[in-house]
C-alpha positions as CSV (number, residue, x, y, z in Angstrom):
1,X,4.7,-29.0,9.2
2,X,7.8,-27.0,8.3
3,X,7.4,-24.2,6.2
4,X,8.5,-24.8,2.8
5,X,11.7,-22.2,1.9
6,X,11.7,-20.5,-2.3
7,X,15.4,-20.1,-1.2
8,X,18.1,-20.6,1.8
9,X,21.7,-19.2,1.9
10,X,23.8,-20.8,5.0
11,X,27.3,-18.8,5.1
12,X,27.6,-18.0,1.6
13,X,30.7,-15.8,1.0
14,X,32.4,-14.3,-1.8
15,X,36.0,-12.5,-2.1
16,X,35.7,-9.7,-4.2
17,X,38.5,-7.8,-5.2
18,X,37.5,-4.7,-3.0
19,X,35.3,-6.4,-0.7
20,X,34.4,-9.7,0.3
21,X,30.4,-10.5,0.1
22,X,29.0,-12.6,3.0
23,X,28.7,-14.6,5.3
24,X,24.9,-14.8,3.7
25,X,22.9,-16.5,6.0
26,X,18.5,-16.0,4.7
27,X,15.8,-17.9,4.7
28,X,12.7,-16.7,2.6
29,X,9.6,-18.6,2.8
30,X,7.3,-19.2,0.3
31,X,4.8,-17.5,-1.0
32,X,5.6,-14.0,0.2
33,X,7.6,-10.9,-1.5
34,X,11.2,-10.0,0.2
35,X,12.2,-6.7,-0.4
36,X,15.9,-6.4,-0.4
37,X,17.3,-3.1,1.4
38,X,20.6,-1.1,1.8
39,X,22.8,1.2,1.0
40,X,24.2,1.0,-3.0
41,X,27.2,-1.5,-2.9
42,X,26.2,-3.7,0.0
43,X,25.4,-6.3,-1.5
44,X,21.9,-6.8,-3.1
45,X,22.3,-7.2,-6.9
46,X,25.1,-9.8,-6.2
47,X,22.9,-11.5,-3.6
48,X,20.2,-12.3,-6.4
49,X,22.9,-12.9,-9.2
50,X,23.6,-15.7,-6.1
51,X,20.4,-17.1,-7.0
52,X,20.4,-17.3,-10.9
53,X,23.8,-18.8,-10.4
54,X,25.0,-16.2,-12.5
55,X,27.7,-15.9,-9.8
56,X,28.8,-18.6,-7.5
57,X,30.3,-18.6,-4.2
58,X,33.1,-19.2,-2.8
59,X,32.0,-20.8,0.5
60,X,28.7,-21.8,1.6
61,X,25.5,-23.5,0.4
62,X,22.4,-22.5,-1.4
63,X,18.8,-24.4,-1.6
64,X,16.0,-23.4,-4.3
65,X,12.6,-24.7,-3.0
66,X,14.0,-26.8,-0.4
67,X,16.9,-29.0,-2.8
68,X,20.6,-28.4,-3.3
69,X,22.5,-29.2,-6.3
70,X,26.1,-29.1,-6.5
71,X,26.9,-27.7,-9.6
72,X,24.8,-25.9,-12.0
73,X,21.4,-25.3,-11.4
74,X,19.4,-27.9,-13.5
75,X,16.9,-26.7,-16.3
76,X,13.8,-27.0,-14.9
77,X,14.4,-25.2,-11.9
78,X,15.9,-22.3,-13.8
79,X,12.6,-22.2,-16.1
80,X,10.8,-21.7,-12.5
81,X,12.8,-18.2,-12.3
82,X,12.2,-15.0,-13.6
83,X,14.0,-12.1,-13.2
84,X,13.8,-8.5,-14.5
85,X,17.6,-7.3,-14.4
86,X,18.5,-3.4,-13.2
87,X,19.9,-3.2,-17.2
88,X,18.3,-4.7,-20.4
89,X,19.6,-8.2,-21.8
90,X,21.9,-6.9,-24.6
91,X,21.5,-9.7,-27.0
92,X,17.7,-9.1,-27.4
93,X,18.3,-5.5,-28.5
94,X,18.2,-6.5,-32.4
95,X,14.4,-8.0,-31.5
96,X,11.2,-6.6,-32.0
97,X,9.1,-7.2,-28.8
98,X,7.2,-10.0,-30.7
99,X,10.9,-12.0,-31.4
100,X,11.9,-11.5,-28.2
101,X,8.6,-12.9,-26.8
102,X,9.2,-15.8,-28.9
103,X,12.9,-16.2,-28.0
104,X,11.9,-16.4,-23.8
105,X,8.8,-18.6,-24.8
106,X,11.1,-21.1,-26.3
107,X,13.1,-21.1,-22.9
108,X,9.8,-21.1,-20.8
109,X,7.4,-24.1,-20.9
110,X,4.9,-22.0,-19.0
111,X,5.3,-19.1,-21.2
112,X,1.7,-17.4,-21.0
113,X,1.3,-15.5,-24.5
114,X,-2.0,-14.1,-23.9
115,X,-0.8,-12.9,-20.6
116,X,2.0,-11.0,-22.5
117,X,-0.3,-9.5,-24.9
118,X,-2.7,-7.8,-22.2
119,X,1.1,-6.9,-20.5
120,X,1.3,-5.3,-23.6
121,X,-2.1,-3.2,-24.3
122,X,-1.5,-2.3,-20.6
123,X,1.6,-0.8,-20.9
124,X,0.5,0.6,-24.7
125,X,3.7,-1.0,-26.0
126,X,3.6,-2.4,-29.9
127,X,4.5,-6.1,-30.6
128,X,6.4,-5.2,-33.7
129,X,8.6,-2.0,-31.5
130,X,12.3,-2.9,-31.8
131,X,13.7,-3.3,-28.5
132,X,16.7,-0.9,-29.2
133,X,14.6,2.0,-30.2
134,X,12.6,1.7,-27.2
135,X,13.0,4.6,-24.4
136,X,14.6,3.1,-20.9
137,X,10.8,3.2,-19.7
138,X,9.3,1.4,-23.0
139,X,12.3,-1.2,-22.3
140,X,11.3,-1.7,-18.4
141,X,7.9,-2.2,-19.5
142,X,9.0,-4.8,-21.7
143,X,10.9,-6.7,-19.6
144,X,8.6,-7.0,-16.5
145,X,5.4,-7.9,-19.0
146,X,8.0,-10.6,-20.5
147,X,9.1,-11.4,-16.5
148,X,5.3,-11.7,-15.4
149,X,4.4,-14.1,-18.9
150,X,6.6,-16.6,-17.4
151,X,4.5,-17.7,-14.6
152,X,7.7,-17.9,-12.5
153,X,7.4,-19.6,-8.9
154,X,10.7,-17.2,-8.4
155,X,10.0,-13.5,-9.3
156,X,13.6,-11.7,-8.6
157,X,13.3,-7.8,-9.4
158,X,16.7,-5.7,-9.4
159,X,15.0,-1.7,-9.1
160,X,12.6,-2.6,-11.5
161,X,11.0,1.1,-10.8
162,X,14.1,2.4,-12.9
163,X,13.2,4.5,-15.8
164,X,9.1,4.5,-15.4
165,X,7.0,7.0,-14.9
166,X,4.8,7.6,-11.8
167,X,1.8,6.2,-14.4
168,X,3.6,3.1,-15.1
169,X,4.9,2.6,-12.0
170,X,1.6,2.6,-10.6
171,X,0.8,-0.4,-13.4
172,X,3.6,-2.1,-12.7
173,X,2.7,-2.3,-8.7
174,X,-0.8,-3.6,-10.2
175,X,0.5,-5.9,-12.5
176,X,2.6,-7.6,-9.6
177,X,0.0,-7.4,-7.1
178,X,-2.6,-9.1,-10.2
179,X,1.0,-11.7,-10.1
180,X,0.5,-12.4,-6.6
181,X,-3.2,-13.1,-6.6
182,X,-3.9,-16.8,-6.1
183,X,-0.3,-17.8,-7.4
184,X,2.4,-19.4,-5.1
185,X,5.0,-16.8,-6.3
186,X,7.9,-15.6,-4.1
187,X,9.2,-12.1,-4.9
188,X,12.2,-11.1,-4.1
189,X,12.6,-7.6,-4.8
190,X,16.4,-5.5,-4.8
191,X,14.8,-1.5,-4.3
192,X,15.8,1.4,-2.9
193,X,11.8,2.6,-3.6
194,X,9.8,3.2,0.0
195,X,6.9,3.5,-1.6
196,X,7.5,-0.2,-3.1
197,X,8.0,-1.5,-0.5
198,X,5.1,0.0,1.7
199,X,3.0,-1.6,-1.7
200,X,4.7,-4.7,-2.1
201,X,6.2,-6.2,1.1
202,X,6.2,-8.8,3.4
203,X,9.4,-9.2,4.7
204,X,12.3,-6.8,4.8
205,X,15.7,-7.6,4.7
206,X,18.5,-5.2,5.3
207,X,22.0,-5.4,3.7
208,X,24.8,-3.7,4.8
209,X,28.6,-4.4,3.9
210,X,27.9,-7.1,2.5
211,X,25.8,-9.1,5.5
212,X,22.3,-9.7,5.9
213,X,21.9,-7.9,9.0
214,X,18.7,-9.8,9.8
215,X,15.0,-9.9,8.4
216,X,11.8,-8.5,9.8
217,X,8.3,-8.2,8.7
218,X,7.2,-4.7,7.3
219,X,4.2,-4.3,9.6
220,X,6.7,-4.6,12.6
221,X,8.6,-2.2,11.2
222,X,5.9,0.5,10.8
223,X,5.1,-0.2,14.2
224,X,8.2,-0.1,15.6
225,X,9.6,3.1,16.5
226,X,7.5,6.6,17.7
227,X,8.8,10.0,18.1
228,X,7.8,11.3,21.2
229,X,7.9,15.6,21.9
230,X,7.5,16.0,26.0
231,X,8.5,18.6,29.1
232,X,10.3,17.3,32.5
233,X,13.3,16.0,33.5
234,X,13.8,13.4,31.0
235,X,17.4,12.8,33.0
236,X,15.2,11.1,35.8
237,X,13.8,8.6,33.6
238,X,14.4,4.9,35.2
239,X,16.5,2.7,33.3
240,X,14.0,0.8,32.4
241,X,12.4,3.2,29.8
242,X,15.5,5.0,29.6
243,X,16.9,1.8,27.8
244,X,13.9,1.8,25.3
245,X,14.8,5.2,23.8
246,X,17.6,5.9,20.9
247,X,18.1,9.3,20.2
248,X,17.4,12.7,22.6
249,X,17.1,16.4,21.4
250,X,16.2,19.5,23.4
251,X,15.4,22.8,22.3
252,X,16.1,26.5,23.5
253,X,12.5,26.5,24.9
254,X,13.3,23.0,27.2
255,X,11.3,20.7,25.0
256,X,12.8,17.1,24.9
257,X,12.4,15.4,21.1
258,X,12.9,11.7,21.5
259,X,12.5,8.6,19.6
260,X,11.6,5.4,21.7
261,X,10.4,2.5,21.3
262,X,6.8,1.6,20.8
263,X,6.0,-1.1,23.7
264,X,2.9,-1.6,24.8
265,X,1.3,1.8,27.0
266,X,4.8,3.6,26.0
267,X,2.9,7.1,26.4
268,X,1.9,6.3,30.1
269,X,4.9,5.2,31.4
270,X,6.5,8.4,30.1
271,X,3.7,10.2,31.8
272,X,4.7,7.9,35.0
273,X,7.9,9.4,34.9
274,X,7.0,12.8,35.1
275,X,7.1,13.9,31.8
276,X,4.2,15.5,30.1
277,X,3.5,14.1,26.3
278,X,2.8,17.1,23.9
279,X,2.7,15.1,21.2
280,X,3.7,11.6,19.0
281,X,3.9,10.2,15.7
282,X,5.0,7.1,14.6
283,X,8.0,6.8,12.3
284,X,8.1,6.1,8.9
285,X,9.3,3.4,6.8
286,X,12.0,5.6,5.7
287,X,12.9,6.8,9.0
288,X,12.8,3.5,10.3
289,X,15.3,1.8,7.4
290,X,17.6,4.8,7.9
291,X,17.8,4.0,11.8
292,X,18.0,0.1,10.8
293,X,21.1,0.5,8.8
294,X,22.6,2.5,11.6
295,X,21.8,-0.8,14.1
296,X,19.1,1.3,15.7
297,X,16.2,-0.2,13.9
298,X,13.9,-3.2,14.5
299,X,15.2,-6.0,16.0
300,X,16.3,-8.4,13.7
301,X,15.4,-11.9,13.3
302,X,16.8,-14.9,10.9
């Protein structure tokens, strides 16, 4: 049985006045959170406003949960999608967190209210607070407590860490996780956060000039990549595991720092070659993303 896609983009493009977004090609499954990677202005925020059709394309097609419609997204399926925006919604400000509650339960069929209210003694925010007196953390609070009283079968976060403390934060990674927990909820999550997505994560897609450069899980990631420090003639290596290595250093005392890639008995074969293995680590997330945006990364699959 085919897996069920939350959302598909086939060559979606979009002429911007700078910079043309696209082609979009992505397929996220079901069930799974998608963190959405790059550098800023490659792409990510207007890849979700894609979604909401806030923003429509130019060229291309989009399916939510498997069905395309061809002009505006119809009501029900909209009520299935919650998003937390990178900037509060300006025409709540006048609201105290109670009317605003109110206002997206009237929008929301399955609007949880007691779900808000423990959202709310979590995050130690008052129902009768006015929205526009709130610091930018109180306000982030708010909105991903209103986001997760939704129920949404789309969760769509644009760097919903901005403006929270490390305490909050760490609530807020609870919260979502508690979100995930026998729901069929698909996150997909805009961050530039590694700790977020080493939390969060399934998949990982990276963004670059406004492409998806391809999609890989996280745990292939991590795995991906080791940096190796070793002695010998690394110019003799065969080209066979001279094509698995990326990047080669040598210092003043003759040691060779390489990074290479981490097939199966990787260590031995360098010993094979001659080279004697002072010592390894494995990458990163972060060192891995930064050699992913430069191409170097984890091969990349659609």
């Amino acid at each position: 049985m085919q897996e069920l896609m939350a959302v598909q983009m086939n060559d979606v493009v979009k002429q911007g006045r700078n910079k043309p977004i696209g082609p979009l090609n992505l397929d996220i499954p079901v069930g799974y959170v998608v963190a959405l990677v790059g550098p800023n202005g490659s792409g990510k925020s207007t890849l979700l406003q894609f979604i909401l059709q806030t923003l429509h394309p130019d060229e291309g097609s989009i399916r939510w949960f498997g069905q395309s419609y061809k002009n505006t997204l119809p009501l029900e399926i909209r009520q299935q999608i919650s998003y937390v925006a990178e900037g509060p919604l300006l025409e709540e400000s006048h609201m105290t967190v109670q009317e605003a509650a109110y206002f997206r339960g009237h929008w929301y069929p399955a609007w949880d209210q007691q779900r808000f209210e423990e959202l709310l003694a979590i995050f130690s925010l008052q129902s009768q607070a006015k929205l526009n007196k709130m610091s930018k953390g109180e306000r982030r609070k708010f909105e991903i407590a209103a986001a997760l009283a939704v129920r949404p079968r789309l969760l769509l976060l644009d760097e919903p860490s901005s403006g929270l403390d490390p305490f909050a934060w760490t609530q807020m990674m609870d919260e979502i996780r508690t979100c995930l927990e026998g729901e069929d909820v698909t996150v997909i999550i805009s961050t530039h956060i590694v700790d977020e997505i080493k939390r969060l994560a399934d998949y990982v897609v990276l963004i670059h000039e406004g492409k998806v450069k391809g999609m890989v899980e996280k745990d292939a990631m991590l795995s991906q990549w080791v940096e190796v420090w070793a002695r010998g003639q690394v110019q003799l290596m065969s080209p066979d595991v001279r094509s698995d290595v990326i990047e080669i250093q040598e210092d003043e005392s003759g040691m060779h720092r390489f990074i290479v890639q981490n097939t199966p008995n990787i260590l031995a074969k360098l010993a094979e070659e001659g080279l004697e293995v002072v010592r390894s680590r494995a990458l990163e997330l972060e060192e891995t993303l930064g050699l992913w945006i430069k191409e170097q990364g984890p091969e990349l699959t659609h």
